[in-house]
NUSE-444532 format. One record per residue (C-alpha): x negated, y negated, z; residue number from 1; residue in one letter. Coordinates in steps of 0.25 Angstrom, whole numbers, plus 5000, padded with zeros to 4 digits. Layout:
+------+------+------+-----+------+
|    X |    Y |    Z | seq | type |
+------+------+------+-----+------+
|    X |    Y |    Z | NUM |    a |
...
+------+------+------+-----+------+
END
This chain:
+------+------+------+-----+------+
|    X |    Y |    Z | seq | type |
+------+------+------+-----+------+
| 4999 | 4985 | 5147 |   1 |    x |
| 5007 | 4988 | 5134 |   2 |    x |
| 5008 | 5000 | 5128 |   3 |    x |
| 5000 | 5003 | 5115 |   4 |    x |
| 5007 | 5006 | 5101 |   5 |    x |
| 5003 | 5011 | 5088 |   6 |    x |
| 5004 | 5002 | 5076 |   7 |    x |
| 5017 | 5012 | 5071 |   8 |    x |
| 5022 | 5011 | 5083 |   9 |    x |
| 5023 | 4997 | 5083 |  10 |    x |
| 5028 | 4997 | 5068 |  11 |    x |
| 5040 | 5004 | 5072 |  12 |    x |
| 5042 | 4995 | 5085 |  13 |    x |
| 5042 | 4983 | 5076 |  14 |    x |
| 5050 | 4987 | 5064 |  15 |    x |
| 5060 | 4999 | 5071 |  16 |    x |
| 5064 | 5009 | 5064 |  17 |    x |
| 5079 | 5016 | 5066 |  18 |    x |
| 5082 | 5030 | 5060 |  19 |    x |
| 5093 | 5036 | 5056 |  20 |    x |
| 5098 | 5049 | 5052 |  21 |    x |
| 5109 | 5049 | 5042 |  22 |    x |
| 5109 | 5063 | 5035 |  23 |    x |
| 5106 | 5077 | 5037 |  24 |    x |
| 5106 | 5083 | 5024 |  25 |    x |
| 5110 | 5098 | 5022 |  26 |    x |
| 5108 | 5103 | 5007 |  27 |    x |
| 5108 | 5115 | 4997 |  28 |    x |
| 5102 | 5111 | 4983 |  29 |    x |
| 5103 | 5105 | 4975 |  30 |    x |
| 5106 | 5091 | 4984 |  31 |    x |
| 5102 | 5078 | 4980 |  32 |    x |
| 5100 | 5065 | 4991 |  33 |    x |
| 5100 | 5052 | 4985 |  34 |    x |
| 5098 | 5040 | 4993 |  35 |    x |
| 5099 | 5027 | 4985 |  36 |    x |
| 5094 | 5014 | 4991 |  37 |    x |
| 5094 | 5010 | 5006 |  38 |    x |
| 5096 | 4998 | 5014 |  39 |    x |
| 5084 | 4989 | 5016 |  40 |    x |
| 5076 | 4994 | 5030 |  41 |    x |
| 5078 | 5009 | 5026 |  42 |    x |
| 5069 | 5020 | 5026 |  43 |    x |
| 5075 | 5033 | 5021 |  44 |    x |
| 5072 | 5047 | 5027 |  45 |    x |
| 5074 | 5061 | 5024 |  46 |    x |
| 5069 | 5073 | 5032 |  47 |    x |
| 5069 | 5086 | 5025 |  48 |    x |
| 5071 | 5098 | 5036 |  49 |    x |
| 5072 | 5109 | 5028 |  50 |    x |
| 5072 | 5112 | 5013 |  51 |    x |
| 5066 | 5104 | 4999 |  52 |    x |
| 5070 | 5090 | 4995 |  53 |    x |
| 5065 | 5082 | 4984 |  54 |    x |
| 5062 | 5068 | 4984 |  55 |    x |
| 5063 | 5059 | 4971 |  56 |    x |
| 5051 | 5051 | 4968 |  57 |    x |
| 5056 | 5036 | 4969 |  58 |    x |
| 5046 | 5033 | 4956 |  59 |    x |
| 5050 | 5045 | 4948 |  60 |    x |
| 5039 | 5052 | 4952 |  61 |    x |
| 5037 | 5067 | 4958 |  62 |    x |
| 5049 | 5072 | 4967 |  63 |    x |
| 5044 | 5074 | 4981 |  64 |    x |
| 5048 | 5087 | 4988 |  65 |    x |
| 5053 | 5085 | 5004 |  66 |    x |
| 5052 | 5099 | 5011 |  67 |    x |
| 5055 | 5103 | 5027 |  68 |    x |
| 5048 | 5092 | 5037 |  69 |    x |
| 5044 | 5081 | 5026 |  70 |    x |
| 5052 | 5068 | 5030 |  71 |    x |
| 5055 | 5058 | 5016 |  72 |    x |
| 5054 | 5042 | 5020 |  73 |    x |
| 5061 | 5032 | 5008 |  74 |    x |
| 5057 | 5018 | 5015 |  75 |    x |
| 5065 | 5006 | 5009 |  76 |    x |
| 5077 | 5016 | 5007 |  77 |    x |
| 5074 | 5017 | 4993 |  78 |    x |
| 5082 | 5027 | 4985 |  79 |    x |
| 5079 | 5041 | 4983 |  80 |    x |
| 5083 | 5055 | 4979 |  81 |    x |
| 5082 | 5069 | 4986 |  82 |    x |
| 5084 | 5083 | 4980 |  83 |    x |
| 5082 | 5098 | 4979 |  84 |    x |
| 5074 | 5096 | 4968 |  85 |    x |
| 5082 | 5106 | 4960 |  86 |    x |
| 5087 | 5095 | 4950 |  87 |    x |
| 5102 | 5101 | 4951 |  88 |    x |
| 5114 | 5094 | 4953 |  89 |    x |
| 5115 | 5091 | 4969 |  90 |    x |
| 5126 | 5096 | 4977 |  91 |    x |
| 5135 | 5087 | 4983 |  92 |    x |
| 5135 | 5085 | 4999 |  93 |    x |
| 5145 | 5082 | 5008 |  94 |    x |
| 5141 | 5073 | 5021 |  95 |    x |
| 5148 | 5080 | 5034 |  96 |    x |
| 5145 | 5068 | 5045 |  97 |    x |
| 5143 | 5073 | 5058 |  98 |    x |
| 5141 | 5065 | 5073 |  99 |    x |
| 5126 | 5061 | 5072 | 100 |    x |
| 5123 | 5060 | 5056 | 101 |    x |
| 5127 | 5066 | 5042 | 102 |    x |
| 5124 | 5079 | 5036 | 103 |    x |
| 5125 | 5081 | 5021 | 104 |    x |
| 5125 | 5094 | 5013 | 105 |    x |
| 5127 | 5102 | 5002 | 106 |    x |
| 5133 | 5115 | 4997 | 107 |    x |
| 5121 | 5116 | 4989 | 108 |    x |
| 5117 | 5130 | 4985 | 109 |    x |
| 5101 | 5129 | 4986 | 110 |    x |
| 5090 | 5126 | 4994 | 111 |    x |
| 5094 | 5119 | 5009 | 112 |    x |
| 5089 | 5105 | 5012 | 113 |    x |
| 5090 | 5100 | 5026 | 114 |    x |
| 5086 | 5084 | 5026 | 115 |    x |
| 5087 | 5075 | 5037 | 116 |    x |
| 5090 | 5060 | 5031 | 117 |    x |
| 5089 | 5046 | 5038 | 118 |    x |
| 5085 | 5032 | 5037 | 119 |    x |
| 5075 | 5022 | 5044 | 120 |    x |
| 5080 | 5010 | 5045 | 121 |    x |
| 5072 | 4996 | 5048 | 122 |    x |
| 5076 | 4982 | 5049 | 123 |    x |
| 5074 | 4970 | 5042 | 124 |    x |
| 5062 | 4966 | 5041 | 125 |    x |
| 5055 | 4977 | 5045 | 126 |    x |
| 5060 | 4985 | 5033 | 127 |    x |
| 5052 | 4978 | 5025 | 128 |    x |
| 5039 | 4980 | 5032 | 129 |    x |
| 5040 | 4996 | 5033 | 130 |    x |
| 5048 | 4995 | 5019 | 131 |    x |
| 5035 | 4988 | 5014 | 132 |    x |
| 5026 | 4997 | 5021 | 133 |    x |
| 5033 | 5011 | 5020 | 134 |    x |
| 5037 | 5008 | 5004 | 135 |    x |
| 5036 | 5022 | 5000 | 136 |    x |
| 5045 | 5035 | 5003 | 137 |    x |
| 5037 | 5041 | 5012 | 138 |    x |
| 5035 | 5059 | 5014 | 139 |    x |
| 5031 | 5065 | 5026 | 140 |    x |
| 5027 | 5079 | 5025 | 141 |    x |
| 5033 | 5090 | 5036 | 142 |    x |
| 5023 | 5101 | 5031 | 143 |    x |
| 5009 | 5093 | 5025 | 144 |    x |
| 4998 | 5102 | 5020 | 145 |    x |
| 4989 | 5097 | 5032 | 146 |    x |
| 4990 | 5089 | 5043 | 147 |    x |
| 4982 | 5081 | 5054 | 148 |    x |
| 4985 | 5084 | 5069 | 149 |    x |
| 4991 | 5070 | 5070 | 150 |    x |
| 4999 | 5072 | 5058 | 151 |    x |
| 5004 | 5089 | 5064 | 152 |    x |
| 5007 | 5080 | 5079 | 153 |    x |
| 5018 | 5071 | 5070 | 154 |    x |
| 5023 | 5080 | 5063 | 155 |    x |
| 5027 | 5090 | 5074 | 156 |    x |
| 5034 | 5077 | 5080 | 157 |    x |
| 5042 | 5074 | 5067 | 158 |    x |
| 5045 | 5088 | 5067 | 159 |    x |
| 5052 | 5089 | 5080 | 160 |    x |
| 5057 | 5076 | 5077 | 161 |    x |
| 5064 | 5080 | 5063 | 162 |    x |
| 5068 | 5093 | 5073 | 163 |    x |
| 5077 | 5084 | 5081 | 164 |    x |
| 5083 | 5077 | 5071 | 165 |    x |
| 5087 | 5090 | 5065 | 166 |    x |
| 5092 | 5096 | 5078 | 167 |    x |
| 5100 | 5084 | 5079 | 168 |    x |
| 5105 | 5084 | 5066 | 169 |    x |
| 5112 | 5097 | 5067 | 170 |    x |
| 5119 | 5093 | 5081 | 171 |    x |
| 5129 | 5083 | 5084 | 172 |    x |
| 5125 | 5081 | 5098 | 173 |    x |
| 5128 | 5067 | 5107 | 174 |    x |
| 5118 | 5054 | 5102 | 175 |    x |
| 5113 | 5063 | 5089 | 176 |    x |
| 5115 | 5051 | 5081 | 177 |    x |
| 5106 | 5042 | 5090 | 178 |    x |
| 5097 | 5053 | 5091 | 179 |    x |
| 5094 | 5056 | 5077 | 180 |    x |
| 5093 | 5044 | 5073 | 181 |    x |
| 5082 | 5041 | 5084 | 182 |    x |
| 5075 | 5053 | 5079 | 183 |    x |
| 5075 | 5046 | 5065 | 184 |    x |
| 5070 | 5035 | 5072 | 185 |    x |
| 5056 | 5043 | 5076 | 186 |    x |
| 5057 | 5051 | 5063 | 187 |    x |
| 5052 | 5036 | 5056 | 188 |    x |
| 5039 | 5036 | 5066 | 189 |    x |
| 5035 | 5049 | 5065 | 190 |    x |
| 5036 | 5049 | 5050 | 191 |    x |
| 5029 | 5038 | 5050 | 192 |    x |
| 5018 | 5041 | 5059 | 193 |    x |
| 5017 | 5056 | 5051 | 194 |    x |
| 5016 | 5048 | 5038 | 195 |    x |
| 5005 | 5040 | 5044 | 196 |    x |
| 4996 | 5053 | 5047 | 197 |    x |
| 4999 | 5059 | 5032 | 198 |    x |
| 4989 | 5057 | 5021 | 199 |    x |
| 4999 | 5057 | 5011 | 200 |    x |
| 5008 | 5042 | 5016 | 201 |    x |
| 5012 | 5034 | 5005 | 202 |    x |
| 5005 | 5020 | 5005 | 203 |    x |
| 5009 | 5010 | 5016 | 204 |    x |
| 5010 | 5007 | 5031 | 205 |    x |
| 5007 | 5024 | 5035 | 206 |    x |
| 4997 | 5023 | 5024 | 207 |    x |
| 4989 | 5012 | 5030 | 208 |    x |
| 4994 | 5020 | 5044 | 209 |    x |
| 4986 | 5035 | 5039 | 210 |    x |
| 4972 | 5024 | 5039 | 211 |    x |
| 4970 | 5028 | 5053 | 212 |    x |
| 4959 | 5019 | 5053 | 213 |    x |
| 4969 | 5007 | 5048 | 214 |    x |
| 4974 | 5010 | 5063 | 215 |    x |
| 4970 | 5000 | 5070 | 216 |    x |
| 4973 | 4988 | 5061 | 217 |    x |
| 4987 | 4993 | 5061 | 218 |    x |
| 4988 | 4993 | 5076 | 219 |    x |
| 4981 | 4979 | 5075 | 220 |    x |
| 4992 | 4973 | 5065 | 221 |    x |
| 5004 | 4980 | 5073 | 222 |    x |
| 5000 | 4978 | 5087 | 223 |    x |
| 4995 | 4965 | 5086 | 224 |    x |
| 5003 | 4957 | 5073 | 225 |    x |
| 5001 | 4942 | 5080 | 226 |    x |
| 4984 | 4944 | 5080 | 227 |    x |
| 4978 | 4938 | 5066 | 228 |    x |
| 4973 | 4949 | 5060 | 229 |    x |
| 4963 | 4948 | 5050 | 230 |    x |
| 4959 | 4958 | 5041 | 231 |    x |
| 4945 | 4960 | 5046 | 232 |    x |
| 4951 | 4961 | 5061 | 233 |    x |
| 4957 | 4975 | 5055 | 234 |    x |
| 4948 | 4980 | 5048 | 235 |    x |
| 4938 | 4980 | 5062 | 236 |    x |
| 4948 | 4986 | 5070 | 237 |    x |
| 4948 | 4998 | 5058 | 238 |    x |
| 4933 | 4996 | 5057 | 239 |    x |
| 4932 | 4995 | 5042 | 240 |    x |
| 4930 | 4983 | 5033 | 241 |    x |
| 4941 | 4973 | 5028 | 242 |    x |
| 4941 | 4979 | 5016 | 243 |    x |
| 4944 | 4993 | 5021 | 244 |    x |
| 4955 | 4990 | 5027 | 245 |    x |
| 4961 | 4981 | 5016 | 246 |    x |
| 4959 | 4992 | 5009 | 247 |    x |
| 4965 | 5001 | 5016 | 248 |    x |
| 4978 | 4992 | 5018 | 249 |    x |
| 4980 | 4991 | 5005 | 250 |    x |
| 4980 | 5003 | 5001 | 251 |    x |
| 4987 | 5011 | 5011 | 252 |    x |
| 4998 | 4998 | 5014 | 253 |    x |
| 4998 | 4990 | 5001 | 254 |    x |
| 4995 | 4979 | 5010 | 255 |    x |
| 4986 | 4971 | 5016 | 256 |    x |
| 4983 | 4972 | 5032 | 257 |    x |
| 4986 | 4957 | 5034 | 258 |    x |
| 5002 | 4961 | 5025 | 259 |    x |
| 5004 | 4972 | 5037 | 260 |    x |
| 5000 | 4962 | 5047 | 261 |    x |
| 5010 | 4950 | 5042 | 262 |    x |
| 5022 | 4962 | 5040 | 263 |    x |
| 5019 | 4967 | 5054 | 264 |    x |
| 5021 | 4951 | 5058 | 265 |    x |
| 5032 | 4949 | 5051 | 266 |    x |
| 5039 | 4960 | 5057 | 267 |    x |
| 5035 | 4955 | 5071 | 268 |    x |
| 5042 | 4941 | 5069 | 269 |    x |
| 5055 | 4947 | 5063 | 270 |    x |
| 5058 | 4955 | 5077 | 271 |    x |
| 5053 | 4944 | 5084 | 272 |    x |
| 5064 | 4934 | 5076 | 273 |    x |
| 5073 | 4943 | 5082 | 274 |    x |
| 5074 | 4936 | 5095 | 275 |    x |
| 5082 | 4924 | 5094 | 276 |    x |
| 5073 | 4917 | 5104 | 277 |    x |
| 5059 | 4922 | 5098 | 278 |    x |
| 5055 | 4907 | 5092 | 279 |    x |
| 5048 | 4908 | 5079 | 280 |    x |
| 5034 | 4903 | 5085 | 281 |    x |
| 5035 | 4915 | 5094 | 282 |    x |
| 5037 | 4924 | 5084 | 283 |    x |
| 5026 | 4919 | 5075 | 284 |    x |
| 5018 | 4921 | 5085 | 285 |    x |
| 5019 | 4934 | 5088 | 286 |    x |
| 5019 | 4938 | 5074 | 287 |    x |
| 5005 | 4931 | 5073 | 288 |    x |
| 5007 | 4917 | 5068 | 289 |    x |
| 5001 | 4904 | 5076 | 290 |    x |
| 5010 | 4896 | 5066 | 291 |    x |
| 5024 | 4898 | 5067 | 292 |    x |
| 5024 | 4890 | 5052 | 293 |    x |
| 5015 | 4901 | 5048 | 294 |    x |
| 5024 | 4912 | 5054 | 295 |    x |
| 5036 | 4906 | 5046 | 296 |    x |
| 5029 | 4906 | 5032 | 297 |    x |
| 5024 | 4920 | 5034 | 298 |    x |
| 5038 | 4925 | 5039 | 299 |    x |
| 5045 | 4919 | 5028 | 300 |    x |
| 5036 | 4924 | 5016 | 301 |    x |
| 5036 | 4937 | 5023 | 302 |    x |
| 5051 | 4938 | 5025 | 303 |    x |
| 5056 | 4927 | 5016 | 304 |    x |
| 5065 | 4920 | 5026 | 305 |    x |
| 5059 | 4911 | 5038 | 306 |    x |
| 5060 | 4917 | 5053 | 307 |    x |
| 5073 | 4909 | 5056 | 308 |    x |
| 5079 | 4914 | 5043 | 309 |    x |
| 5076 | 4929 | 5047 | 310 |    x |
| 5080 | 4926 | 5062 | 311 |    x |
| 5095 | 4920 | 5055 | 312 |    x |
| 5095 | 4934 | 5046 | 313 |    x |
| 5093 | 4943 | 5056 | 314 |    x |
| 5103 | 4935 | 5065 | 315 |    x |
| 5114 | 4936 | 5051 | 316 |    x |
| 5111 | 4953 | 5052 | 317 |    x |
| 5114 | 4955 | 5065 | 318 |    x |
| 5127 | 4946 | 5063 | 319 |    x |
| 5132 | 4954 | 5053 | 320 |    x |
+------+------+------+-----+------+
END
């Protein structure tokens, strides 16, 4: 009997997500971070432990203020800036590297900042899916104004998670590197799951995930990719019309259930092209194809290469 699985569960066995912790950051204002662009498959983090820190709007909008306990996500590693606030030249700070990560500071003069930094990291293709998917910087509150049990239940746990890491942080003890970065590892779910129990996620995949009456349909499309789903078939196991739930997919994902459905597919046959002896008949199939012509046309306009093409890439990477 197998075991059973949530749908975020089964994202994160399908695309795995690896954390690492690069910086621990130790400031007096005024302090300035700035992070320019990263690598493709990135998703940046900063987890603020104690004192203020601003966050530049990447539109030119409002500065946002990170204090104690909120955790800052910037998905496709795009380039941003944090600060005191105070608009003063920054301080410069010297990096002193130790056995299990960096720790940067300052001689700054004013208010103390202490700021955990990292990245998560996922590969090809499956950046693009949670790239498309989580497309906006993502801030998860340590103190919101109210809170639902579920919501009190995660936080403790990310808490006592981001207590570790701390604890960690300021030791130099045997296996810390591995172990920080497993914590960082964890730190991706929990944040993920706390965001989907907020009211205030930013449109896309934990949007569509805070619809707890969507629940079902996302358990459906993760858990059973290979079966053709049809629209009507989802919206009866959420007991609501067609409608509705295109609805509600649309404005909580900016796509459609049926574009979820194919990405989850996609990203099926990718790992399963990893086997050198997976045939491409066995791997349409389990991606929910009857026609392996069909699987091939859908692969190469989801992907723009053909499955032999993106077996010979993948092949090419790991030669390098």
């Amino acid at each position: 009997m197998s075991q059973p699985i949530d749908w975020l569960s089964r994202l994160l066995e399908i695309m795995p997500v690896s954390g690492r912790l690069e910086l621990r950051c130790l400031y007096g204002a005024p302090w300035q971070v700035v992070y320019g662009q990263s690598a493709a498959g990135d998703i940046v983090y900063h987890v603020v432990l104690s004192g203020v820190a601003m966050v530049n709007s990447p539109d030119g909008g409002p500065q946002q203020r990170l204090t104690a306990g909120d955790i800052l996500l910037v998905p496709t590693g795009a380039p941003h800036i944090l600060h005191d606030g105070g608009g003063e030249k920054p301080v410069a700070a010297r990096q002193r590297v130790g056995l299990n990560l960096t720790i940067s500071e300052n001689a700054g003069p004013g208010e103390r900042l202490d700021m955990l930094c990292g990245r998560f990291t996922l590969a090809p293709p499956h950046d693009r899916l949670l790239g498309a998917y989580l497309r906006s910087r993502l801030i998860v509150r340590g103190t919101p104004p109210s809170a639902t049990t579920a919501q009190t239940a995660t936080r403790e746990q990310l808490t006592g998670l981001v207590a570790l890491m701390r604890a960690e942080t300021g030791i130099e003890g045997l296996g810390g590197h591995a172990m920080l970065n497993a914590f960082s590892t964890a730190l991706f779910a929990l944040t993920l799951r706390l965001a989907s129990e907020s009211e205030e996620v930013p449109p896309g995949l934990l949007a569509l995930a805070a619809h707890t009456r969507l629940a079902p349909a996302l358990t459906a499309m993760f858990l059973d990719p290979a079966r053709s789903w049809t629209l009507p078939d989802l919206a009866s196991l959420c007991h609501m019309s067609r409608a509705t739930l295109a609805r509600h997919f649309q404005n909580s994902l900016g796509r459609s259930a049926s574009e979820l459905l194919l990405d989850i597919r996609m990203t099926l046959a990718t790992n399963e092209l990893k086997n050198p002896h997976a045939s491409t008949a066995a791997v349409a199939e389990t991606a929910g194809y009857r026609s392996e012509a069909a699987f091939q046309r859908a692969f190469k306009q989801h992907l723009g290469m053909t499955p032999a093409q993106w077996r010979a890439s993948r092949r090419a990477v790991k030669e390098k």
